[in-house]
MISERO-389720 format. One record per residue (C-alpha): x, y, z; residue number from 0; residue in three letters. Coordinates in nm, 4 decimals. Layout:
! MISERO-389720
       c1       c2       c3   n res
        X        Y        Z NUM Ala
...
//
This chain:
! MISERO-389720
       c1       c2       c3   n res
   0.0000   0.0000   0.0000   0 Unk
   0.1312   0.3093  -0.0931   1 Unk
   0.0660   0.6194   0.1610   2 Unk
   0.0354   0.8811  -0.1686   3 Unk
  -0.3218   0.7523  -0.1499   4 Unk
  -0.5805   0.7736   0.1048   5 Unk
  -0.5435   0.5757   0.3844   6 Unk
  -0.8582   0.4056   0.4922   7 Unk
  -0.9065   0.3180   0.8985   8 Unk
  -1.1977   0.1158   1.0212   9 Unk
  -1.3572   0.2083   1.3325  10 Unk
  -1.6642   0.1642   1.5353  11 Unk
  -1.9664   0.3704   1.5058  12 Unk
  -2.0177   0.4529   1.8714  13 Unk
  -1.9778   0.8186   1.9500  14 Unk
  -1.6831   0.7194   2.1578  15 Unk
  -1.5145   0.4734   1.8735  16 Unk
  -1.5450   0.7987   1.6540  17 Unk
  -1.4001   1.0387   1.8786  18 Unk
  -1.0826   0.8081   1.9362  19 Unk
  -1.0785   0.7594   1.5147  20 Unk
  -1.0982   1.1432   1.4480  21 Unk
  -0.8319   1.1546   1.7043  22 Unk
  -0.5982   0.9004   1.5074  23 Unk
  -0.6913   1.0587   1.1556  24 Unk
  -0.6386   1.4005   1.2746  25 Unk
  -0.2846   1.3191   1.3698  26 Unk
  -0.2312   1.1107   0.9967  27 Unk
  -0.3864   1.4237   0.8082  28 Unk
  -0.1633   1.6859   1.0377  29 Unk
   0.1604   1.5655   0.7488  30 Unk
  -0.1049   1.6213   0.4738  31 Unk
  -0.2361   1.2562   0.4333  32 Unk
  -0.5648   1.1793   0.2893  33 Unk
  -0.7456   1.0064   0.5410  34 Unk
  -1.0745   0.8228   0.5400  35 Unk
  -1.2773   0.6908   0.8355  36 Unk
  -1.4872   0.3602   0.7380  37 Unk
  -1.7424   0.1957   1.0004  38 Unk
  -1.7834  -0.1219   1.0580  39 Unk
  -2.0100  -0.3139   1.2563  40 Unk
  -1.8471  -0.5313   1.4893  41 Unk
  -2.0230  -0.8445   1.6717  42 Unk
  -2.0366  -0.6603   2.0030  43 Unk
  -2.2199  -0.3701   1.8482  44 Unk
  -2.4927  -0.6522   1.7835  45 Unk
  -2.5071  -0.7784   2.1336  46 Unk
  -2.8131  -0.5716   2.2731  47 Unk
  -2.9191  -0.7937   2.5904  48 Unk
  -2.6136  -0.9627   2.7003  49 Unk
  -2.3187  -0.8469   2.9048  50 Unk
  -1.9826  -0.8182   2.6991  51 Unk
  -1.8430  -1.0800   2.9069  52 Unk
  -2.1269  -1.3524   2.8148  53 Unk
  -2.0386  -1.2949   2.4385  54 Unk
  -1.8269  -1.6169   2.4720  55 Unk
  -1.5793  -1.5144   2.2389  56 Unk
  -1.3009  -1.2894   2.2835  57 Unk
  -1.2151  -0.9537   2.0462  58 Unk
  -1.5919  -0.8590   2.0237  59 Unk
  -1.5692  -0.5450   1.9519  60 Unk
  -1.2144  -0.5763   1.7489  61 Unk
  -1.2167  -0.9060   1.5037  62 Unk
  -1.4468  -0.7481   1.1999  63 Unk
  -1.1900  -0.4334   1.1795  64 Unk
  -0.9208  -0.6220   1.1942  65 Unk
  -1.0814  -0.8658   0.9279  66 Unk
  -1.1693  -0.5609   0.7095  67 Unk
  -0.7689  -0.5008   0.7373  68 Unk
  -0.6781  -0.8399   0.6907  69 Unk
  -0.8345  -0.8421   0.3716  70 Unk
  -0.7043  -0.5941   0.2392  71 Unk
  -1.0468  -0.3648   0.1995  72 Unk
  -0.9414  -0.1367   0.4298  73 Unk
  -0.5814  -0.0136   0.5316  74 Unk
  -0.5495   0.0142   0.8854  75 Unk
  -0.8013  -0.0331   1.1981  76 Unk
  -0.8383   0.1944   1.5161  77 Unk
  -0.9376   0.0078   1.8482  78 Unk
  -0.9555   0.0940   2.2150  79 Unk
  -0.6391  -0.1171   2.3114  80 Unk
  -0.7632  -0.3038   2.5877  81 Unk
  -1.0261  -0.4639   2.3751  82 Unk
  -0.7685  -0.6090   2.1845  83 Unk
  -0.6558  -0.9984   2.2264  84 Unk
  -0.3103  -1.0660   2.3434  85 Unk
  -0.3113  -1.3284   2.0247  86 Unk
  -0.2731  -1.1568   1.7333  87 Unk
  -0.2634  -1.2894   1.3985  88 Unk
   0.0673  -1.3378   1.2502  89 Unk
  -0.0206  -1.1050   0.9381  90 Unk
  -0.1348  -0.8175   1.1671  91 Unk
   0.0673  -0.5606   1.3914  92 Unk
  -0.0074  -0.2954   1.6107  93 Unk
   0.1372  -0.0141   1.3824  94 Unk
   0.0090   0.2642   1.6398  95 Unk
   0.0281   0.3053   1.9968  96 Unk
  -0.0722   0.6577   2.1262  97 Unk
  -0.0008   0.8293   2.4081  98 Unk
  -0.2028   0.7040   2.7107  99 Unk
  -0.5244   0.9369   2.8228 100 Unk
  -0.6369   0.8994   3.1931 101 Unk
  -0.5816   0.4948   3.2891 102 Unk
  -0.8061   0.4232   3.5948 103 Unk
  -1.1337   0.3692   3.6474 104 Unk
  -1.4211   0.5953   3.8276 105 Unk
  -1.7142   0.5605   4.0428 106 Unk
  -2.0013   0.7782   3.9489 107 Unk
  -2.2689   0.8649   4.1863 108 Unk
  -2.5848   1.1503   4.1312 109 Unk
  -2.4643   1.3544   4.4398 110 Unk
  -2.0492   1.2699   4.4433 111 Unk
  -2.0810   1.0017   4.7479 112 Unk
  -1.7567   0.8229   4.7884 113 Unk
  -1.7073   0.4203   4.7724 114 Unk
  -1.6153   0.4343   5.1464 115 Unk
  -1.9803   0.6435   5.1894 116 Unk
  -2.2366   0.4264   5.0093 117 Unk
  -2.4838   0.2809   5.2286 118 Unk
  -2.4642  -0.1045   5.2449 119 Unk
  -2.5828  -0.3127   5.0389 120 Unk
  -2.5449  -0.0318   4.7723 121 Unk
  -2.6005  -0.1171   4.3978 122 Unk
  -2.3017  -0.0718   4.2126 123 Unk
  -2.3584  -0.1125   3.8068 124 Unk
  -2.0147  -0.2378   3.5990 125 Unk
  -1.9743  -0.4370   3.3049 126 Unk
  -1.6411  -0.5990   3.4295 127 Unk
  -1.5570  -0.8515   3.6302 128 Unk
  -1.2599  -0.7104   3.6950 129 Unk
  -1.4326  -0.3668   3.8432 130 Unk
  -1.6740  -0.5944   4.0286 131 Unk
  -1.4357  -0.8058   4.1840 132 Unk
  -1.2197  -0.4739   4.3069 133 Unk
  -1.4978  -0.3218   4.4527 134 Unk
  -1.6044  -0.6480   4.6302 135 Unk
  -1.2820  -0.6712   4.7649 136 Unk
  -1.3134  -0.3931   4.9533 137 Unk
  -1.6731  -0.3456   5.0111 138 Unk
  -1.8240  -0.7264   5.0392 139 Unk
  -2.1215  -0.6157   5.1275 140 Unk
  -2.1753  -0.4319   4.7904 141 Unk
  -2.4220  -0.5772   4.5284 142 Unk
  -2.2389  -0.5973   4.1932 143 Unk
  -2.5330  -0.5300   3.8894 144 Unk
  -2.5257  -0.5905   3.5449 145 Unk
  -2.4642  -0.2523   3.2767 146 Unk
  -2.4456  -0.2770   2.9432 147 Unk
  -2.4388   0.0452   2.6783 148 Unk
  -2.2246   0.2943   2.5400 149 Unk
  -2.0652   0.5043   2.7760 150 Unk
  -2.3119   0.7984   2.7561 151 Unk
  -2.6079   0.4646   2.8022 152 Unk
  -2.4480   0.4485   3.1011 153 Unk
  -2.4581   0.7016   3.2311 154 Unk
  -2.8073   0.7553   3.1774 155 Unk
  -2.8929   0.4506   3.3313 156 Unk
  -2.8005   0.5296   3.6566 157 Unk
  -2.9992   0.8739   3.6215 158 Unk
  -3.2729   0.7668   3.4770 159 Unk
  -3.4990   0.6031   3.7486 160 Unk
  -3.5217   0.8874   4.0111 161 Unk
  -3.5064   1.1324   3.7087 162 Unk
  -3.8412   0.9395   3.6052 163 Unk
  -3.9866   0.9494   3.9873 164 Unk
  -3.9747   1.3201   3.9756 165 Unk
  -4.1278   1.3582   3.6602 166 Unk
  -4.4265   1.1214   3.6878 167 Unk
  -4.4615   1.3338   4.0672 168 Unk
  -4.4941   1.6417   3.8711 169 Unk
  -4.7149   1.5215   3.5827 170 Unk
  -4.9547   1.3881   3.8575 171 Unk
  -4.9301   1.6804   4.1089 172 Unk
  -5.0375   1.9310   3.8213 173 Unk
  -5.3087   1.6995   3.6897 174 Unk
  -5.4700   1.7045   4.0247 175 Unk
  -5.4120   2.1051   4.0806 176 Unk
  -5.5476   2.1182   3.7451 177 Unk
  -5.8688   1.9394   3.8069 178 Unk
  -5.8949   2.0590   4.1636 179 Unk
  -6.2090   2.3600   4.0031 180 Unk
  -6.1519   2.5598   4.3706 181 Unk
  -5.7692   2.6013   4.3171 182 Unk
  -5.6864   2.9617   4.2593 183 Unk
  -5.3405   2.8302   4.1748 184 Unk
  -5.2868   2.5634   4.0302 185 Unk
  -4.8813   2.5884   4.0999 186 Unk
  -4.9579   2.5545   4.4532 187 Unk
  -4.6990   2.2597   4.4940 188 Unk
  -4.4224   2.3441   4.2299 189 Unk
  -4.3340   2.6613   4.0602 190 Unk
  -4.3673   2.5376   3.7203 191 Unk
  -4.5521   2.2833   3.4971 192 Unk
  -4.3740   1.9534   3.3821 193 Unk
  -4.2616   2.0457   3.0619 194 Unk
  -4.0777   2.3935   3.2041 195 Unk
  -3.9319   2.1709   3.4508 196 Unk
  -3.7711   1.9291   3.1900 197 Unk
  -3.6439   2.2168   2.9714 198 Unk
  -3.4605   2.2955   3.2523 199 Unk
  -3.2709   1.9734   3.2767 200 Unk
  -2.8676   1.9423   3.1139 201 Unk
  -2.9206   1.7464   2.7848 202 Unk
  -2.7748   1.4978   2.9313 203 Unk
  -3.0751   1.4260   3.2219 204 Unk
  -3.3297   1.4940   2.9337 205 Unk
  -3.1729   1.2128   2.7871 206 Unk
  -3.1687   0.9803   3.0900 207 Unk
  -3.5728   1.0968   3.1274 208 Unk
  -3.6473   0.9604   2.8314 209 Unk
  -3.4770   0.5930   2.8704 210 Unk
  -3.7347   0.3783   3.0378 211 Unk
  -3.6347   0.2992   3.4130 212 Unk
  -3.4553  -0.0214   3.5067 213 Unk
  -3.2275  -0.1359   3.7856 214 Unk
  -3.1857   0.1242   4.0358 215 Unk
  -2.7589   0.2274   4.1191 216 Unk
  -2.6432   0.3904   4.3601 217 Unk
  -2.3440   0.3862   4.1428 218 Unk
  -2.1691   0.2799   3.8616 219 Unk
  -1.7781   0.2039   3.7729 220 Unk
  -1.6189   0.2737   3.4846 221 Unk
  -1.2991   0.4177   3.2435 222 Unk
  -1.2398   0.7888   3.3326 223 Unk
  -1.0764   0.8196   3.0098 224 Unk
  -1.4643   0.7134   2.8093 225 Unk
  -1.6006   0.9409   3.0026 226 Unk
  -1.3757   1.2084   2.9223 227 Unk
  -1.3279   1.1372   2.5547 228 Unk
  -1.7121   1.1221   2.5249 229 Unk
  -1.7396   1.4734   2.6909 230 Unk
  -1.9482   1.3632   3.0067 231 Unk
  -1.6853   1.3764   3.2637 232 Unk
  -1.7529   1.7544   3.3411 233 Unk
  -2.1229   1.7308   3.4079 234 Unk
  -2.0946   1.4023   3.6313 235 Unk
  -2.0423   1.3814   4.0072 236 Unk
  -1.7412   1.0992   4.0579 237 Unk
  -1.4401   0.9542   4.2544 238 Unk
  -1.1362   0.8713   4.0636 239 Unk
  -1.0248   0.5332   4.2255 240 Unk
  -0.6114   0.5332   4.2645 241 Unk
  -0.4723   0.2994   3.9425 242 Unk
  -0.2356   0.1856   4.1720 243 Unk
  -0.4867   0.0128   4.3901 244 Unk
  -0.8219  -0.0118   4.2375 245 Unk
  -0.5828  -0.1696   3.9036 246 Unk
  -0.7197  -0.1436   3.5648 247 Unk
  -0.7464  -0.3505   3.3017 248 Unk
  -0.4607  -0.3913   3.0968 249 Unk
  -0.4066  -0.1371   2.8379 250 Unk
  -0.7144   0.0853   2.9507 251 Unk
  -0.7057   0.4420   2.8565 252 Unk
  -0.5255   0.3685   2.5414 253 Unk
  -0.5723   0.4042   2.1747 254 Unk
  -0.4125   0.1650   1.9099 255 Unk
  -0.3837   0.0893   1.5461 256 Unk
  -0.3472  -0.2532   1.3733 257 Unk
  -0.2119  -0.2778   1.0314 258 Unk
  -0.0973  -0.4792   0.8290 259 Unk
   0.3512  -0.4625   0.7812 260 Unk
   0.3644  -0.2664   0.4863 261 Unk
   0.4286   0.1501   0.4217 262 Unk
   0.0784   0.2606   0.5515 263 Unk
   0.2548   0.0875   0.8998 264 Unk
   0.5685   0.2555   0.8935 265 Unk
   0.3795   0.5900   0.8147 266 Unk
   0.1109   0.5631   1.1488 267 Unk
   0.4237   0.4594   1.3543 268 Unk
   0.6607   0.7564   1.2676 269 Unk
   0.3215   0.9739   1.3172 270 Unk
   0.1553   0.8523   1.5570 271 Unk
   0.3273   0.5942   1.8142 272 Unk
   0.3920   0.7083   2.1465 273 Unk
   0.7409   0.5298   2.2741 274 Unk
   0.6620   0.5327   2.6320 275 Unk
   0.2993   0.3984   2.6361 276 Unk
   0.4190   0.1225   2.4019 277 Unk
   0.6490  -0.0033   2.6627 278 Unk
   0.3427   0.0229   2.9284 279 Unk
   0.1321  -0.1551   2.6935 280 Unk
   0.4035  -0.4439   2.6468 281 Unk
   0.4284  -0.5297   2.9750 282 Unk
   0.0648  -0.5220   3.0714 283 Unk
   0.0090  -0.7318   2.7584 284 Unk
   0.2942  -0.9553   2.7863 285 Unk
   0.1947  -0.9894   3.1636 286 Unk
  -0.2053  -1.0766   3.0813 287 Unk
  -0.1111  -1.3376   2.8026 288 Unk
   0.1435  -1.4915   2.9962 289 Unk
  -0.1268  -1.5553   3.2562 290 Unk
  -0.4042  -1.5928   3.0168 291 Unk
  -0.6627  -1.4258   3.2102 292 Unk
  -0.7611  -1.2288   2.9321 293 Unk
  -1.1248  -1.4161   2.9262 294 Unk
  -1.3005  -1.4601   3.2235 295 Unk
  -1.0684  -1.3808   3.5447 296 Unk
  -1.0896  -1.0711   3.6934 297 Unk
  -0.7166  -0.9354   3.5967 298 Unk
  -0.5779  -0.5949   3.6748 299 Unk
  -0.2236  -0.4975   3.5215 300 Unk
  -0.0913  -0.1306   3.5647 301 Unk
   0.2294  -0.0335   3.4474 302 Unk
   0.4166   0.3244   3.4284 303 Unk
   0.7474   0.3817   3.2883 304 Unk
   1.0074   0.5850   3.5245 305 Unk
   1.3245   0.6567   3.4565 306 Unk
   1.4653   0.3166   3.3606 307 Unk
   1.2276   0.1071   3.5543 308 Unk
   0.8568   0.0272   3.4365 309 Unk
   0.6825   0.0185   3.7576 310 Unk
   0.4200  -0.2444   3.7753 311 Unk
   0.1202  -0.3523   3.9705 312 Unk
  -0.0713  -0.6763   3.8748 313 Unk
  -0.4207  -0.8398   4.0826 314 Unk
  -0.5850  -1.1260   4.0185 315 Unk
  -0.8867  -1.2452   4.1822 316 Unk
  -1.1609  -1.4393   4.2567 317 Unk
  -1.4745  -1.3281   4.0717 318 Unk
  -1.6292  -1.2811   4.4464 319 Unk
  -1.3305  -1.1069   4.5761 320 Unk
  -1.2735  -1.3175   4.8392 321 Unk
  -0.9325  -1.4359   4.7183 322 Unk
  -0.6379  -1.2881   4.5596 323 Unk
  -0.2935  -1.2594   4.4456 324 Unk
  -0.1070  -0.9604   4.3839 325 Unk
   0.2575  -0.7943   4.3366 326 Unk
   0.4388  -0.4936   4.2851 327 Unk
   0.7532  -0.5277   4.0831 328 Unk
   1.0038  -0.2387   3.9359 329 Unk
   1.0660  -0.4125   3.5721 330 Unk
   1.4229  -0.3221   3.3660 331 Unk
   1.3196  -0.0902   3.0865 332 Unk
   1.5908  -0.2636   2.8579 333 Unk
   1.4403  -0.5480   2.9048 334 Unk
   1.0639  -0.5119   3.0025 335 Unk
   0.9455  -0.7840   2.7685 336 Unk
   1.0834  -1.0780   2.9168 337 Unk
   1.0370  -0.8843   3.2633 338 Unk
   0.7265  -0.9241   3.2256 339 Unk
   0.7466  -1.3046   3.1249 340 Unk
   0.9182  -1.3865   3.3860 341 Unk
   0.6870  -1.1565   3.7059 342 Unk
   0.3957  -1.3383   3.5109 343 Unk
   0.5555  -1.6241   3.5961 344 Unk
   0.6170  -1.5851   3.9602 345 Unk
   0.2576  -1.4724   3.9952 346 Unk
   0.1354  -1.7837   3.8418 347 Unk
   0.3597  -2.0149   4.0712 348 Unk
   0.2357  -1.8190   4.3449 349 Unk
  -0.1824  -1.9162   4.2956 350 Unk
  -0.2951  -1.6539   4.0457 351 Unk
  -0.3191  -1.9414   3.7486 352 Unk
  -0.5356  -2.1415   4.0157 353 Unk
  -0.7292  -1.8695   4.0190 354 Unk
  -0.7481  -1.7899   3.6642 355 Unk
  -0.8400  -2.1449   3.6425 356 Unk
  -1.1450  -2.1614   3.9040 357 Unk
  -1.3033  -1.8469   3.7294 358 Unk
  -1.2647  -2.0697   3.3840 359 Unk
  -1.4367  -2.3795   3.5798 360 Unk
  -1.6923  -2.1358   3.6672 361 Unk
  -1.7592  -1.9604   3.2883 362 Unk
  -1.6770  -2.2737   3.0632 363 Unk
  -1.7794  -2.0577   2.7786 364 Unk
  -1.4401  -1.8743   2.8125 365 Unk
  -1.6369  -1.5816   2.7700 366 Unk
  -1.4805  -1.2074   2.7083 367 Unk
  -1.3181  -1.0180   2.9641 368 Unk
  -1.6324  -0.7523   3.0156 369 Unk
  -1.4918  -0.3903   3.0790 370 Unk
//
């Protein structure tokens, strides 16, 4: 492929798999090459009532880009990294790794309660087993709900119910002032009618009124750098939970780009590719493949280049929480790859593949990793 064409990149259509494309192209186009953004429909964009992590496959939301690529239809692909499967096929590399946005996760409330402050019994809504298994770690009592959606689905998930209580109050309250023939005034009990009330609302809580009530959070965990990328993050109330204890997935905040080894490759690396967040990336990868807990065991790999040392933090649990192994290990930069192996290793020999292997026992569908 020659890059005196247009290069093509596949992508998602979610607002957030867009926003992380333009991102990519914009950074292509910024040395004056054509670039094209093609969507394609991936089989995790079909799943509608399961959770990601009952797709019972891994690379939902990544295989039909990379397929595209494969194929030579389209030229490169752009994926949220983490997504990605540590077993790539030969033909394909990562061509692109750019520079890591926020990496932990966040707990969003409606009023900014912390973790420590829920009541008990709370309802916490996360996709991931991972999250889930964090959060039971340190709150057991916590019950761990089901969320599925886009980011911004979320979201309005957890607003929607008592965004829906207070408007079905209002709608009744000024039906009955309205029928009540001896009220004088019939905005006796609020100051305005229902539909002034709702025009007052952020776009955002209009949005959440108009999905149809379900389960009921208190609070729900997810990326802080989805949020950010899909513009909530400012109008939400949350706790940013510290990466290097509440660990996050492997690879989380970061954007990537598979190719195939040819020119349009050598092109997105010299533009694109962020050195440091490659070698992250490498030894969270080489870490979670070495373990291979990529499917169903709640794995959390964090690691941040300083200096000459990529400082690394690794958990693996049960899917309860109840049990756990975990490490903190200053890897050689010169040699963070088989660094990596080899603290894998140790972390295996020291229960964590047990572990990896009860949660299998327990999901024999070697369903996805759901974050």
């Amino acid at each position: 492929m020659s890059t005196h064409g247009t290069l093509q990149l596949a992508t998602r259509g979610s607002a957030l798999a867009r926003w992380q494309a333009e991102t990519v192209k914009d950074q292509l186009a910024s040395r004056r090459q054509p670039v094209e953004l093609v969507t394609v429909e991936t089989e995790g964009d079909q799943v509608r009532d399961e959770l990601i992590h009952q797709l019972g496959t891994t690379g939902a939301f990544v295989r039909s880009l990379d397929e595209e690529v494969l194929a030579g239809e389209l030229n490169a692909a752009v994926h949220s990294m983490k997504d990605m499967p540590t077993d790539q096929p030969d033909d394909l590399v990562v061509a692109g790794v750019l520079e890591r946005g926020p990496p932990g996760d966040v707990l969003v409330t409606r009023d900014g309660t912390a973790l420590e402050d829920l009541p008990e019994g709370a309802t916490i809504g996360t996709s991931s087993l991972r999250r889930g298994a964090q959060l039971l770690a340190r709150r057991p009592d916590l019950d761990i709900a089901g969320l599925r959606g886009n980011v911004d689905t979320r979201v309005e998930k957890l607003l929607a119910p008592p965004l829906n209580s207070e408007h079905e109050r209002r709608v009744e309250a000024w039906r009955r002032e309205m029928d009540d023939e001896e009220s004088e005034d019939p905005h006796t009990e609020f100051e305005c009618p229902p539909e002034e009330w709702v025009d007052g609302l952020t776009e955002l809580e209009q949005a959440a009124l108009d999905r149809e009530a379900g389960t009921e959070y208190d609070a729900i965990c997810l990326a802080e750098a989805g949020l950010a990328r899909s513009g909530l993050l400012d109008e939400l109330h949350y706790e940013r939970l510290d990466p290097t204890s509440f660990v996050p997935a492997p690879a989380q905040g970061v954007i990537a780009v598979t190719a195939l080894d040819d020119e349009a490759t050598e092109y997105i690396n010299d533009t694109v590719d962020h050195p440091p967040t490659r070698v992250e990336t490498t030894v969270e990868r080489t870490v979670l493949a070495e373990l291979g807990g990529g499917c169903v065991a709640p794995v959390g790999i964090y690691a941040r280049l300083q200096g000459d040392m990529v400082s690394t933090r690794v958990r693996v649990l049960s899917q309860d929480g109840t049990e756990e192994v975990s490490d903190a290990r200053d890897l050689p930069v010169e040699r963070h790859a088989q660094a990596a192996a080899e603290f894998a290793a140790d972390l295996a020999d020291r229960g964590a593949a047990d572990l990896i292997e009860e949660a299998r026992r327990e999901d024999p569908d070697d369903a996805k990793r759901g974050e």
